[in-house]
Chimera marker file (.cmm) of the C-alpha trace (Angstrom):
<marker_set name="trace">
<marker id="1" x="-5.947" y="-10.018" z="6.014" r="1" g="1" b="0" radius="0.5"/>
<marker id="2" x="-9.188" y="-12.094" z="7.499" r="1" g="1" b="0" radius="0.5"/>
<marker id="3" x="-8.447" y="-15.064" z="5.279" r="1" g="1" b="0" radius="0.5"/>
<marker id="4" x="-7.264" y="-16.485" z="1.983" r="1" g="1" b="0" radius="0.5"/>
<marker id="5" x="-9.990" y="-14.229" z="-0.189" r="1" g="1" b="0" radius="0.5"/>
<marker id="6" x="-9.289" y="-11.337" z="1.460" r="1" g="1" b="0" radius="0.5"/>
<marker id="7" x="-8.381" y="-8.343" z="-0.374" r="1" g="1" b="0" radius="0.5"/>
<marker id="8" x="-7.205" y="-6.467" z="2.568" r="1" g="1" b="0" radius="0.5"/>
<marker id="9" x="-5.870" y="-2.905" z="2.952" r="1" g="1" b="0" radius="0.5"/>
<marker id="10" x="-2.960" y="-1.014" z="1.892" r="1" g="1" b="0" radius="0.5"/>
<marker id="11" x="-1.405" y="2.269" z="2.441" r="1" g="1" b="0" radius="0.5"/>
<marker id="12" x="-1.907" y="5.503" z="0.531" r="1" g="1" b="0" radius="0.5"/>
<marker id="13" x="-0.487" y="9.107" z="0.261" r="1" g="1" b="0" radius="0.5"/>
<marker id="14" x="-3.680" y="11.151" z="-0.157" r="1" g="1" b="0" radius="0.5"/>
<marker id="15" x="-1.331" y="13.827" z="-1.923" r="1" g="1" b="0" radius="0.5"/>
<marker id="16" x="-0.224" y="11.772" z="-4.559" r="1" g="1" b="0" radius="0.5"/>
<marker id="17" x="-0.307" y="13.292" z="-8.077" r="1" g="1" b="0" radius="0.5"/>
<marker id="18" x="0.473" y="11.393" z="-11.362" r="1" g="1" b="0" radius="0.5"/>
<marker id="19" x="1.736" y="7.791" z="-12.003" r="1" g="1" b="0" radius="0.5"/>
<marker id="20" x="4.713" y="6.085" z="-10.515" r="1" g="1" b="0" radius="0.5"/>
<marker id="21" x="7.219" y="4.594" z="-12.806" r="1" g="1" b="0" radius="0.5"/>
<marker id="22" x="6.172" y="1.190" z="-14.433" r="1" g="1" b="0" radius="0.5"/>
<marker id="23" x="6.882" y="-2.244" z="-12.159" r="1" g="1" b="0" radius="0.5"/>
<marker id="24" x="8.177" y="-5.118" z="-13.891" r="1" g="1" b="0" radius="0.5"/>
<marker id="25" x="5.844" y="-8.223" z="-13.629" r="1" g="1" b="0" radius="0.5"/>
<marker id="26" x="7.407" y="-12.078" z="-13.415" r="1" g="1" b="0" radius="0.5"/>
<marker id="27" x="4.952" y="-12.406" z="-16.560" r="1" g="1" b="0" radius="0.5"/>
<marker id="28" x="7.001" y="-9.384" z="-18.519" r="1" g="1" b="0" radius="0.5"/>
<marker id="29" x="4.249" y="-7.392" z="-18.183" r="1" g="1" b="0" radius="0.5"/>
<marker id="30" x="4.834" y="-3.405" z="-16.920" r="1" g="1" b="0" radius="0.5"/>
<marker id="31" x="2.272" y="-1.710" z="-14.667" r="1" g="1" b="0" radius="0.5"/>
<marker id="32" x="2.474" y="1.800" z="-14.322" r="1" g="1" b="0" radius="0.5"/>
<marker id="33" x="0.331" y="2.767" z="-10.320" r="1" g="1" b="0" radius="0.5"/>
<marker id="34" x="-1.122" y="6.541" z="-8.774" r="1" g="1" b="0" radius="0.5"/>
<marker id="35" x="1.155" y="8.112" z="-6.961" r="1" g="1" b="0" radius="0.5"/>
<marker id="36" x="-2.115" y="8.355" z="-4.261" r="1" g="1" b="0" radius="0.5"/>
<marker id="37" x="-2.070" y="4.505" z="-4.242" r="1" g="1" b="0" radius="0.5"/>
<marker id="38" x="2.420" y="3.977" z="-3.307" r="1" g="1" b="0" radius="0.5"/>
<marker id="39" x="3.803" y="5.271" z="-0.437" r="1" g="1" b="0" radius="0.5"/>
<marker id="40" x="7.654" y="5.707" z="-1.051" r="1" g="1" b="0" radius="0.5"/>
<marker id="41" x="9.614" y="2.950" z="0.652" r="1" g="1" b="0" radius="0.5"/>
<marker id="42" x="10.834" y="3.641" z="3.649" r="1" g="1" b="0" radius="0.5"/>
<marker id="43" x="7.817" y="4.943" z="5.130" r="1" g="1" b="0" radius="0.5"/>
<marker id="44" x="6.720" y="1.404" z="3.819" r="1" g="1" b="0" radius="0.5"/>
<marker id="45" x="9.108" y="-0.472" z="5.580" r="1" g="1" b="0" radius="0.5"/>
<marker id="46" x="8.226" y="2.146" z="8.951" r="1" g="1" b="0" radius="0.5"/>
<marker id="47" x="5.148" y="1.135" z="8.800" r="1" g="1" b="0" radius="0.5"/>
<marker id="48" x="5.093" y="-2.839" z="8.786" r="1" g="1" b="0" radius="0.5"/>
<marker id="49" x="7.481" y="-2.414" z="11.468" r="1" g="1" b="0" radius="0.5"/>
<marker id="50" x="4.853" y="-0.301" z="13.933" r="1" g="1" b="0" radius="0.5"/>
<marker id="51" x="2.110" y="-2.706" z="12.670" r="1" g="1" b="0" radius="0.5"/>
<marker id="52" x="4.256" y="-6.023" z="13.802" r="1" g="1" b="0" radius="0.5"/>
<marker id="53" x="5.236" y="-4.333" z="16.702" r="1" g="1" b="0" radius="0.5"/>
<marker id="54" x="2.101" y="-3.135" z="17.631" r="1" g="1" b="0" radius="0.5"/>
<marker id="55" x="-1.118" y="-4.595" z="15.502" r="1" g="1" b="0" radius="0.5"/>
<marker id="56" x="-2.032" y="-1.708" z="14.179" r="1" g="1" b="0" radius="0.5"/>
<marker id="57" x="-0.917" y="0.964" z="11.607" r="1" g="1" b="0" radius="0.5"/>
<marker id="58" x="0.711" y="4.419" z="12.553" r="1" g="1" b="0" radius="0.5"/>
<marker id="59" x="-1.861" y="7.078" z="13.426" r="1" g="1" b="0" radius="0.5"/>
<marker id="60" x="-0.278" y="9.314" z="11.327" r="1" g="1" b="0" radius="0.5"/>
<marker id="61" x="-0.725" y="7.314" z="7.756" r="1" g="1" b="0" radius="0.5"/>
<marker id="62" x="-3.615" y="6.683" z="5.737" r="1" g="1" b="0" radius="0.5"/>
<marker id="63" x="-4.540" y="2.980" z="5.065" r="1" g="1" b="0" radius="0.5"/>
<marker id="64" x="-7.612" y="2.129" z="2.605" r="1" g="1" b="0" radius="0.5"/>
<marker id="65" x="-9.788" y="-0.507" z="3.204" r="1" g="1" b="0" radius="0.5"/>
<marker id="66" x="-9.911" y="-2.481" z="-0.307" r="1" g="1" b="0" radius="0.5"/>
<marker id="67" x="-12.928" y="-4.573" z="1.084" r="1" g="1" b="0" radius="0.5"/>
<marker id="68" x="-16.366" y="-4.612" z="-0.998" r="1" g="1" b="0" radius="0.5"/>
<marker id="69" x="-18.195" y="-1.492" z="0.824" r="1" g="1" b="0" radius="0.5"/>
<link id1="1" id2="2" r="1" g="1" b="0" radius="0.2"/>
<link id1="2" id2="3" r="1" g="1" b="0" radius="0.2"/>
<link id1="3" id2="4" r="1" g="1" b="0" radius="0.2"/>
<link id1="4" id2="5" r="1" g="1" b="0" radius="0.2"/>
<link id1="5" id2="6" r="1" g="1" b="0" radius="0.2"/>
<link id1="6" id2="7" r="1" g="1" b="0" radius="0.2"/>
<link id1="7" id2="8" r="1" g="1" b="0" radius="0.2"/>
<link id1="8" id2="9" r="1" g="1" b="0" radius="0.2"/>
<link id1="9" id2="10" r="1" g="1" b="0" radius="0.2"/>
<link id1="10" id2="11" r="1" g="1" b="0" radius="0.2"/>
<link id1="11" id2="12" r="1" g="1" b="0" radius="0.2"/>
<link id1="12" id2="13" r="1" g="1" b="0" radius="0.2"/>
<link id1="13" id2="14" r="1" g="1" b="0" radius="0.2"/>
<link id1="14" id2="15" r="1" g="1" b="0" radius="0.2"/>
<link id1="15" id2="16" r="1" g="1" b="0" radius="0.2"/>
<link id1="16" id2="17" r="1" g="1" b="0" radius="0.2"/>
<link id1="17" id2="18" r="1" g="1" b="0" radius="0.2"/>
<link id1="18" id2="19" r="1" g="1" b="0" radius="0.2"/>
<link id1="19" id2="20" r="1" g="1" b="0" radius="0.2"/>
<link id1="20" id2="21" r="1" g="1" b="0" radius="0.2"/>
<link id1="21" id2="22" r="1" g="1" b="0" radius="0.2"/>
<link id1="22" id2="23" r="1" g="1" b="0" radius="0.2"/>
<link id1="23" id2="24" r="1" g="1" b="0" radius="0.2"/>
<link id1="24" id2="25" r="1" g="1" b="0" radius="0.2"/>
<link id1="25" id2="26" r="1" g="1" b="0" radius="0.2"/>
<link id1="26" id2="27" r="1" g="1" b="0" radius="0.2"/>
<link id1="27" id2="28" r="1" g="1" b="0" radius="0.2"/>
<link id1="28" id2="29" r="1" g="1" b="0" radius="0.2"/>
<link id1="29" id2="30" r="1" g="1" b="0" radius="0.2"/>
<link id1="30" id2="31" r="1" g="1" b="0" radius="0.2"/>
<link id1="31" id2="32" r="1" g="1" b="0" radius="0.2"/>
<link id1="32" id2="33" r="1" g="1" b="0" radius="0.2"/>
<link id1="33" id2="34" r="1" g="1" b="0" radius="0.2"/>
<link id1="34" id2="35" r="1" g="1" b="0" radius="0.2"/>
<link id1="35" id2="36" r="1" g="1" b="0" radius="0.2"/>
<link id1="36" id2="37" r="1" g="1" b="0" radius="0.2"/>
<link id1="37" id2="38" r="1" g="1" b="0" radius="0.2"/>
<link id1="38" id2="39" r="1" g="1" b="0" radius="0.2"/>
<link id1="39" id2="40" r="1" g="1" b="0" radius="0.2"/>
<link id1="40" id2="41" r="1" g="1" b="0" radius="0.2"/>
<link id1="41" id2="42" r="1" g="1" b="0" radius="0.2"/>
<link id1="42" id2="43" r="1" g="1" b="0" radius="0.2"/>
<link id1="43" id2="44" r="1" g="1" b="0" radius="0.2"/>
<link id1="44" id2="45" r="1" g="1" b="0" radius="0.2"/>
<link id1="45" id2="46" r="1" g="1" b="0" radius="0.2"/>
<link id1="46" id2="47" r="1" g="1" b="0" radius="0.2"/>
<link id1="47" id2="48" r="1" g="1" b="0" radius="0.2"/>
<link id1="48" id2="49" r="1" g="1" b="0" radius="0.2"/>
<link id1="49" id2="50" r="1" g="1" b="0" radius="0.2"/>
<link id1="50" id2="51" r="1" g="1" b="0" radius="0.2"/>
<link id1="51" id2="52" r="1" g="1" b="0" radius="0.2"/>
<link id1="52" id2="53" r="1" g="1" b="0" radius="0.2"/>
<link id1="53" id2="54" r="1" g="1" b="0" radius="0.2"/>
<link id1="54" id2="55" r="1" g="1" b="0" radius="0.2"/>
<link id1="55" id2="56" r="1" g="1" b="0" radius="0.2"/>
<link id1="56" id2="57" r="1" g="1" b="0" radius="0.2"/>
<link id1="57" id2="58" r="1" g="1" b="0" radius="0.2"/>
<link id1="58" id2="59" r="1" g="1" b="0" radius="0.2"/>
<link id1="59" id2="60" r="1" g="1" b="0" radius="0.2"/>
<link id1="60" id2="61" r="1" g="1" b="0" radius="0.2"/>
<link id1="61" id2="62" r="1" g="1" b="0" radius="0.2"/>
<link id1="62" id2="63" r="1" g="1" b="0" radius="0.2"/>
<link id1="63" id2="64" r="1" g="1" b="0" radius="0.2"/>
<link id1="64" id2="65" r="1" g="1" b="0" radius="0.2"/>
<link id1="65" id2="66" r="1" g="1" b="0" radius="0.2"/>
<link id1="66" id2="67" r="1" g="1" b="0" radius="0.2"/>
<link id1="67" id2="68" r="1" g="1" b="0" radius="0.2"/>
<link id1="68" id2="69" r="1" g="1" b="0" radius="0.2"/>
</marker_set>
């Protein structure tokens, strides 16, 4: 992230299809995501581990940019 305001990026599967089960908020609230906008977890966990190691995401992932155009 560039900042405190900065919405940032995050990783996608372009494949995705449907919704994801719901995630429990602190609040109690449930939010149900796109598959396209989760990537399952250990490709997750992959993937901050190339970016720490070398500033930068794997090649072979897609990562949306969730700036303002």
């Amino acid at each position: 992230m560039d900042g405190a305001d900065d919405p940032g990026e995050h990783l996608v599967d372009p494949r995705g299809e449907g919704n994801s089960g719901g995630y429990l908020l602190s609040n109690g609230q449930i939010d149900t995501y796109p598959d396209r906008e989760t990537v399952p977890f250990p490709v997750a966990c992959q993937a901050v581990e190339h970016f720490i190691e070398h500033g930068l995401w794997p090649h072979d992932l897609v990562v949306e940019d969730d700036r303002c155009p």
